[in-house]
C-alpha positions as CSV (number, residue, x, y, z in Angstrom):
1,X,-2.3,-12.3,13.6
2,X,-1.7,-14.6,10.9
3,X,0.1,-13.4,7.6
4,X,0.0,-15.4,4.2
5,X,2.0,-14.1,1.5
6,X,1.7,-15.8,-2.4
7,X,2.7,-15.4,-6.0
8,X,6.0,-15.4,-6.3
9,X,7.3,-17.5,-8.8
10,X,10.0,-17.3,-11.2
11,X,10.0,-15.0,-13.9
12,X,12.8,-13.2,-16.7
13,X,13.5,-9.6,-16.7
14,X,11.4,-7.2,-18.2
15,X,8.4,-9.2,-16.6
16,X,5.5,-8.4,-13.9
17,X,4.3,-10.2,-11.1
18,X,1.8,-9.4,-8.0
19,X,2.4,-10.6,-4.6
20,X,-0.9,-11.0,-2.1
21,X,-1.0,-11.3,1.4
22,X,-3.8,-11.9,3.2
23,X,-4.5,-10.8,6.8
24,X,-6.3,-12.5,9.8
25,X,-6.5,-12.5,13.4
26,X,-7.4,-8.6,13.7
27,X,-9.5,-5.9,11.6
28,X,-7.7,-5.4,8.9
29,X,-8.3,-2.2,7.9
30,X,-6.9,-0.1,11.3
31,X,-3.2,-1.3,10.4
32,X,-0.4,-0.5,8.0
33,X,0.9,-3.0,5.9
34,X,4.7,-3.2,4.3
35,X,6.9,-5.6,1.6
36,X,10.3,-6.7,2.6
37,X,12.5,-8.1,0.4
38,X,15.8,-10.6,1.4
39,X,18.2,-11.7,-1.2
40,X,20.7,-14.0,-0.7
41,X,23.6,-13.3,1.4
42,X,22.4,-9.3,2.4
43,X,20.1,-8.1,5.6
44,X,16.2,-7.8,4.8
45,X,15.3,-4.8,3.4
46,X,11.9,-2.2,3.1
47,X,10.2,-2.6,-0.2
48,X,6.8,-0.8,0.4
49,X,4.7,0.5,3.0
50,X,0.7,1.6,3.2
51,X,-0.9,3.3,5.7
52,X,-3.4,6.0,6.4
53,X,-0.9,8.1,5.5
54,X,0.0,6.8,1.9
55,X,2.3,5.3,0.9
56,X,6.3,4.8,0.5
57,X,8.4,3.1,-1.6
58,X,11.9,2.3,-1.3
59,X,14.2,4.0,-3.9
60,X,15.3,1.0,-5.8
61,X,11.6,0.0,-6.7
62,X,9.9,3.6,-7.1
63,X,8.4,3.8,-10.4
64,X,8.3,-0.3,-10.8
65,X,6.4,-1.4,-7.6
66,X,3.0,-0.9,-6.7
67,X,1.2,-1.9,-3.2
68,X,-2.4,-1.6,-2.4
69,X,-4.5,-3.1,-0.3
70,X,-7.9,-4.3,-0.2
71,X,-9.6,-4.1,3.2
72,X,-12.9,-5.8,2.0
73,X,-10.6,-8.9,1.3
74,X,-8.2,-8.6,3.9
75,X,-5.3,-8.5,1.7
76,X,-1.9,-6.1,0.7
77,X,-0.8,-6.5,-2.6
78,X,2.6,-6.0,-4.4
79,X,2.4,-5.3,-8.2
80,X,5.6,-6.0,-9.6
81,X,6.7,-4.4,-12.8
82,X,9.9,-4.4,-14.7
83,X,11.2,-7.1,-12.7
84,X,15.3,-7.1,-12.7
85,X,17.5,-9.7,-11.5
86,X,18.5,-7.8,-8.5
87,X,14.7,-8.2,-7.6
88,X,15.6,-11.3,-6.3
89,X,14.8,-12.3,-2.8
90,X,12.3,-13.4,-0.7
91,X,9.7,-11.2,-0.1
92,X,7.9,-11.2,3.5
93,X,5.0,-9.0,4.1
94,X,4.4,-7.0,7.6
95,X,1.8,-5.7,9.5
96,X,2.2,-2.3,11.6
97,X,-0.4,-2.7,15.1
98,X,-1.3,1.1,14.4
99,X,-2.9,3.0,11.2
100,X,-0.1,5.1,10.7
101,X,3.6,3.6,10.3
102,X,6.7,5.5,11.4
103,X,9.0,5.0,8.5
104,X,12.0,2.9,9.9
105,X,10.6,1.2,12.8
106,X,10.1,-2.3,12.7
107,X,6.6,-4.4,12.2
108,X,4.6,-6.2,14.4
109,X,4.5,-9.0,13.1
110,X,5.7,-11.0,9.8
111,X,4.8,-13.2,7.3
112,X,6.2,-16.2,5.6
113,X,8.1,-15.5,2.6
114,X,7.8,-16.0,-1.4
115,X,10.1,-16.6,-3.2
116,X,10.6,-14.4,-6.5
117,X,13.5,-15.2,-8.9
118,X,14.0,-13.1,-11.6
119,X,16.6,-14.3,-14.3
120,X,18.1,-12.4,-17.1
């Protein structure tokens, strides 16, 4: 399984930006996919999971963060609103090997990171 993550950038507060990550090596579509999140100097960190059972947010981005997936294409997305500077981090995304993700256990496998940098 090969995860490639994109679009992060650098951006000010107050401003959106979408994260993609496309999937191969596997159908796509039988597995749950997540957002991670690493700033500088803390422990990686759930962002956002989907799976056939919905989909969960952590608290500090419920409301702001959006993930959705396209199967057709292969690819989870992150929508990124309201951006704040504790935002920042490298963001990995994850894939789950089964359709439905216990909450708390750990992926599969990962993919590189992208940098997002929000300044205020």
């Amino acid at each position: 399984v090969q995860l490639q993550a994109s679009g992060g950038g650098l951006v000010q507060a107050g401003d959106s930006l979408r994260l993609s990550c496309r999937a191969s090596g596997r159908p796509f579509r039988n597995y749950s996919m997540g957002w991670f999140r690493q700033a500088p100097g803390k422990e990686r960190e759930f962002v956002a999971i989907i799976d056939w059972s919905g989909k969960k947010y952590a608290d500090s981005v419920k409301g702001r963060f959006t993930i959705s997936r396209d199967n057709a294409e292969s690819t989870v997305y992150l929508q990124m609103n309201s951006l704040k500077p504790e935002d920042t981090a490298v963001y990995y995304c994850a894939q789950k090997g089964s359709p439905v993700w216990a909450f708390g256990s750990p992926p599969n496998y990962w993919g590189q990171g992208t940098l997002v940098t929000v300044s205020s």
